[in-house]
C-alpha positions in Angstrom: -35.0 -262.5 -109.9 -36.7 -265.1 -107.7 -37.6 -265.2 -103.7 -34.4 -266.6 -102.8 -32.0 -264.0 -104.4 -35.0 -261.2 -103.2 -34.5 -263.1 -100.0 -30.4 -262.9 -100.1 -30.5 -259.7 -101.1 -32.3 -258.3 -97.9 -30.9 -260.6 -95.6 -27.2 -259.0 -96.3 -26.0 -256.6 -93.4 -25.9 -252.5 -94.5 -22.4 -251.5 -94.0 -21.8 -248.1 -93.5 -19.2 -246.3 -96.1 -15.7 -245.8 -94.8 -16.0 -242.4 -95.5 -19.4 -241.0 -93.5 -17.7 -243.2 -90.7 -14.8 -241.2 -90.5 -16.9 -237.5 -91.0 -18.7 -238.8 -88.2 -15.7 -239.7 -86.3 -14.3 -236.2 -87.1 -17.4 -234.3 -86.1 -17.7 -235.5 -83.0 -13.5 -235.1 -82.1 -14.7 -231.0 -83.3 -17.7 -230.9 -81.0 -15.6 -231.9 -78.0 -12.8 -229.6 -79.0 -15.0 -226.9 -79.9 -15.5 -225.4 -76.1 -12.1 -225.6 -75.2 -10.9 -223.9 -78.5 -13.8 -221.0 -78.1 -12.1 -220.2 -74.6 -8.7 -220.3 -75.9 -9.6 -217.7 -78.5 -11.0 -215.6 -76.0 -9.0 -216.1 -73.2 -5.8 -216.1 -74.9 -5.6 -214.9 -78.9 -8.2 -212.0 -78.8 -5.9 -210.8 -75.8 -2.6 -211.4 -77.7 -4.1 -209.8 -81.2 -5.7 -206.8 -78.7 -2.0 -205.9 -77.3 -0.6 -205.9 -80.8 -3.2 -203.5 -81.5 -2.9 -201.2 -78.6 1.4 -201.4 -78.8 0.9 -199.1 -82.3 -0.5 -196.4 -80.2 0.6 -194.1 -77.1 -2.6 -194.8 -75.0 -3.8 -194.5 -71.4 -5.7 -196.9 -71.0 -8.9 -194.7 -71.0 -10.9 -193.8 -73.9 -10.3 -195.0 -77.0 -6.5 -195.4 -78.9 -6.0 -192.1 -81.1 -2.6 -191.4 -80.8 -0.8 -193.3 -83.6 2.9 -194.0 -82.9 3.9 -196.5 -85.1 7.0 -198.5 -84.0 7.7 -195.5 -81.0 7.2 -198.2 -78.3 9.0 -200.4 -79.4 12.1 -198.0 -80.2 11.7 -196.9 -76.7 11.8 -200.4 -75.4 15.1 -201.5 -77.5 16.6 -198.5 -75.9 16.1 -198.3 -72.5 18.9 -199.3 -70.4 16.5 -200.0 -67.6 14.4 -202.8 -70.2 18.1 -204.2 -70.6 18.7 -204.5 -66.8 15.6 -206.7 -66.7 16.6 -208.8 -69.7 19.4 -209.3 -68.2 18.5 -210.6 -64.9 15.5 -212.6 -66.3 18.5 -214.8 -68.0 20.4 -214.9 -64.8 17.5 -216.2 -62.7 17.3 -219.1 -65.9 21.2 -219.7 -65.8 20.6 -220.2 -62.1 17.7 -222.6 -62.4 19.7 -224.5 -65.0 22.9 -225.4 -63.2 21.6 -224.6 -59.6 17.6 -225.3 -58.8 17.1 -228.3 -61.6 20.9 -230.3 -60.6 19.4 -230.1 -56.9 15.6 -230.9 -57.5 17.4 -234.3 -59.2 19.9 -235.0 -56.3 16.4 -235.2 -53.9 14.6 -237.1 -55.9 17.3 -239.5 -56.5 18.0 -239.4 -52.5 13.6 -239.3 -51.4 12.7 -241.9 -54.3 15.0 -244.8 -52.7 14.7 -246.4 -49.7 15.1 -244.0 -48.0 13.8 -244.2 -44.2 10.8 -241.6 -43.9 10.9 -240.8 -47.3 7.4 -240.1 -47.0 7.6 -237.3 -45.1 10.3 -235.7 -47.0 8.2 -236.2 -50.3 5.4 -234.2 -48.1 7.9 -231.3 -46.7 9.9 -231.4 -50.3 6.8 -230.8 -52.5 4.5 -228.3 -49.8 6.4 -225.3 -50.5 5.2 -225.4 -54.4 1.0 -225.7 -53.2 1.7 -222.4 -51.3 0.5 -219.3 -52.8 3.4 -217.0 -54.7 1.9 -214.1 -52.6 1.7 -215.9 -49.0 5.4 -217.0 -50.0 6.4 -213.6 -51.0 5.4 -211.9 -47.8 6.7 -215.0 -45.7 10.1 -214.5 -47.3 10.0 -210.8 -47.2 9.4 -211.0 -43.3 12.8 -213.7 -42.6 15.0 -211.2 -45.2 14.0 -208.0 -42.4 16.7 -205.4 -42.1 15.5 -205.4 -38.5 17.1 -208.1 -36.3 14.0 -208.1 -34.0 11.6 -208.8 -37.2 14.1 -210.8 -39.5 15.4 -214.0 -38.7 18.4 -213.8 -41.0 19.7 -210.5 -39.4 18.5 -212.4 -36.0 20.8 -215.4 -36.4 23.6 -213.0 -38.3 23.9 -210.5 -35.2 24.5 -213.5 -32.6 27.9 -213.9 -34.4 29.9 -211.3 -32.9 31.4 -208.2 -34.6 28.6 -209.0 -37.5 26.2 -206.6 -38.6 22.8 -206.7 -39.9 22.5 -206.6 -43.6 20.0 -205.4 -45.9 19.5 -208.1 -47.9 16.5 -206.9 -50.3 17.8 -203.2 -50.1 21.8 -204.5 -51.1 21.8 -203.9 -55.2 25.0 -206.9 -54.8 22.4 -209.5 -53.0 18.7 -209.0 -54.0 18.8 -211.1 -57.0 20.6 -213.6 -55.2 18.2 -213.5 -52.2 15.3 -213.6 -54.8 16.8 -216.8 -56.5 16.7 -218.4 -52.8 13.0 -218.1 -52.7 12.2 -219.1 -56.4 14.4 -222.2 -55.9 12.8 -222.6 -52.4 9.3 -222.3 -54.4 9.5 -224.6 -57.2 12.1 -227.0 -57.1 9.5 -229.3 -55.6 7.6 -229.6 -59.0 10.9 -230.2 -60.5 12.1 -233.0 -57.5 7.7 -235.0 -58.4 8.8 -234.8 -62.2 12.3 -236.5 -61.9 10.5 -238.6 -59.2 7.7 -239.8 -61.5 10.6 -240.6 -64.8 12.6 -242.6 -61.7 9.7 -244.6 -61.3 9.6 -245.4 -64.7 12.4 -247.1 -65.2 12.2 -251.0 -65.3 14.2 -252.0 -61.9 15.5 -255.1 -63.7 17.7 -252.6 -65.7 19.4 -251.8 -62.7 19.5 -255.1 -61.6 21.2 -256.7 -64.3 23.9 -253.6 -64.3 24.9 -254.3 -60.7 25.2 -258.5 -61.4 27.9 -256.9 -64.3 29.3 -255.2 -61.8 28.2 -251.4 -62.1 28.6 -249.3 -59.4 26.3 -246.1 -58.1 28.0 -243.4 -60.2 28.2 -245.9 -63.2 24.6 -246.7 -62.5 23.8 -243.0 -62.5 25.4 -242.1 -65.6 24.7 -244.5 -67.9 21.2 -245.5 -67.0 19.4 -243.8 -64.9 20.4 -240.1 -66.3 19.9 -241.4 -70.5 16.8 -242.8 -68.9 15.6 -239.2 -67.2 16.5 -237.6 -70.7 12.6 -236.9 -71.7 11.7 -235.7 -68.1 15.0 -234.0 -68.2 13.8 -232.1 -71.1 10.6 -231.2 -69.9 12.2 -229.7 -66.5 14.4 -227.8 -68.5 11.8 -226.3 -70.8 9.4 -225.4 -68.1 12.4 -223.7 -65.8 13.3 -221.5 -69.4 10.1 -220.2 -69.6 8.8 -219.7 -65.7 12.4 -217.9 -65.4 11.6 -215.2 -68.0 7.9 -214.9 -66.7 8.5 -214.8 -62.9 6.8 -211.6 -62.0 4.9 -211.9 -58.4 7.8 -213.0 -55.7 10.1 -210.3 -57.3 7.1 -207.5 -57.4 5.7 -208.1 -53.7 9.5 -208.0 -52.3 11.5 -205.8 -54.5 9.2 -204.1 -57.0 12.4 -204.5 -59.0 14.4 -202.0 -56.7 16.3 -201.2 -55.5 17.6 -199.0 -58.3 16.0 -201.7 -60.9 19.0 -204.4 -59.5 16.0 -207.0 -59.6 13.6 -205.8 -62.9 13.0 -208.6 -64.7 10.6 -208.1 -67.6 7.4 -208.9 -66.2 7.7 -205.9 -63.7 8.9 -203.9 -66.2 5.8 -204.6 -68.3 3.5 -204.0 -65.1 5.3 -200.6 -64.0 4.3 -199.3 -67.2 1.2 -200.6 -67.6 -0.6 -200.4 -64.2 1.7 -197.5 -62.3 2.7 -195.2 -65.1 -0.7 -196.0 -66.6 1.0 -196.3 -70.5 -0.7 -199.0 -71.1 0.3 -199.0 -75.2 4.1 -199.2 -73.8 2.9 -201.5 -71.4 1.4 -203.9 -74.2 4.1 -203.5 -76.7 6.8 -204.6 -73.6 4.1 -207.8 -73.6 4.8 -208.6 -77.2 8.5 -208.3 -76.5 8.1 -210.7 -73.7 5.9 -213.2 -76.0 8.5 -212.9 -79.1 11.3 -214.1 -76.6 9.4 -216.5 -75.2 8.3 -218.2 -78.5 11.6 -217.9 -79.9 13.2 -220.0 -77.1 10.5 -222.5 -77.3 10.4 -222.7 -80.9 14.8 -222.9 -80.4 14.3 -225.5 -77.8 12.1 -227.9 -79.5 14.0 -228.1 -82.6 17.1 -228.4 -80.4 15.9 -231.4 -78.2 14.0 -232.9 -81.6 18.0 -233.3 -83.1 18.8 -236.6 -84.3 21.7 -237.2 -81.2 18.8 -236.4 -78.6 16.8 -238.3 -80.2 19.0 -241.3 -80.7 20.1 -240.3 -76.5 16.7 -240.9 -75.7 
């Protein structure tokens, strides 16, 4: 070999291999992941895998879990009329939120994401009742629904009417739920009114535009554009509203507690009577694996649902 192939030789650039590339590309995508796994783990599976544990066994919650019951818990749960009560009304407050809370959330943000004067300030007034606390809500809620018509506002402005009475309407078994719906709608539908509004801003205006030069008109528009367009952030609404439905617990405990006579148990207060009132806290945790096997099965049912070839082809 002579200097000038030596030369060559040296003077060609060192490419890495393909595959230590990628190893190193992986390790680092592991390293960033890594914290946020670790806390997951501990936060949320040790937790889960912990209540599993704990349902098997009719335990206090002090000491440690010596008293072996098997599937007794979850018998008991099955069983209880009371546990069916709060299924019950968990999937009412969702049926509500469906055809109710979601259809209205749309209808404002289709009305505050025009050009609509002072749509500002409605965005603002719309959206500030979701930033306040569940508890400060709660209590605000709980003051205006007052038996009392010198402390409730409802009774207040009921009583002016005459030959009408005050009405309990937390301590009614025929209007609790109802009255609880009021504030959860009240609560949230401003998340669901930014999500509609941030899919509306997504569509391309010139869609619009070219359907009203062919002579669409706002219903038209509406149907067959705007709506197939929402379908994604449609979906989305829909899946978070399932779920928050079948876990709302602290509006319904700091008003109700789930009375009266259990008219507004929903599961989560169901799990928490037992858990931190009655103190059986291995009841308590096998009512939180109940709630979690519901939950995963509608989630699980929902995505293969929406992941259907007609959704797909909708979207």
């Amino acid at each position: 070999m002579n200097n000038a192939s030596v030369n060559d030789h040296f003077s060609e650039p060192i490419h890495k291999p393909r595959n230590s590339r990628q190893v190193s590309k992986n390790l680092t995508i592991v390293w960033f992941l890594l914290p946020a796994f670790v806390l997951f783990c501990f936060f949320v599976v040790y937790p889960i895998l912990q209540s599993v544990y704990y349902s098997f066994f009719s335990w206090k919650g002090f000491g440690a879990a010596t008293d072996f019951v098997g599937l007794d818990n979850f018998k008991g749960i099955l069983t209880d009329t009371i546990f069916h009560k709060a299924i019950i009304n968990s999937f009412l407050i969702m049926g509500l939120s469906l055809t109710i809370q979601l259809p209205f959330s749309l209808a404002l943000a289709l009305m505050v994401g025009k050009d609509l004067p002072g749509r500002t300030v409605f965005r603002m007034i719309f959206f500030m009742p979701y930033v306040l606390s569940e508890v400060v809500v709660a209590i605000m809620w709980q003051g205006l629904y007052q038996a009392d018509p010198t402390r409730g506002l409802f009774n207040a402005i009921l009583t002016l009417i005459p030959g009408v009475e005050a009405k309990a309407w937390l301590g009614d078994t025929s209007s609790v739920l109802a009255c609880i719906f009021v504030v959860i709608t009240w609560k949230y539908f401003g998340l669901h009114m930014l999500l509609y509004m941030a899919g509306l801003q997504s569509i391309p205006p010139e869609i619009e535009e070219a359907a009203r030069i062919d002579g669409a008109n706002g219903i038209q528009l509406l149907r067959y554009i705007t709506i197939p367009l929402l379908l994604n952030t449609i979906r989305t609404s829909v899946y978070l509203s399932m779920l928050g439905s079948l876990q709302v617990f602290i509006l319904v405990w700091i008003m109700t507690k789930g009375g009266p006579v259990n008219a507004s148990e929903v599961m989560s207060t169901y799990m928490y009577r037992f858990s931190f009132v009655r103190f059986l806290y291995g009841y308590g945790c096998a009512v939180a694996i109940v709630m979690l096997l519901i939950s995963l099965v509608f989630s699980i049912g929902y995505q293969r649902v929406v992941r259907q070839p007609e959704y797909l082809g909708a979207a």
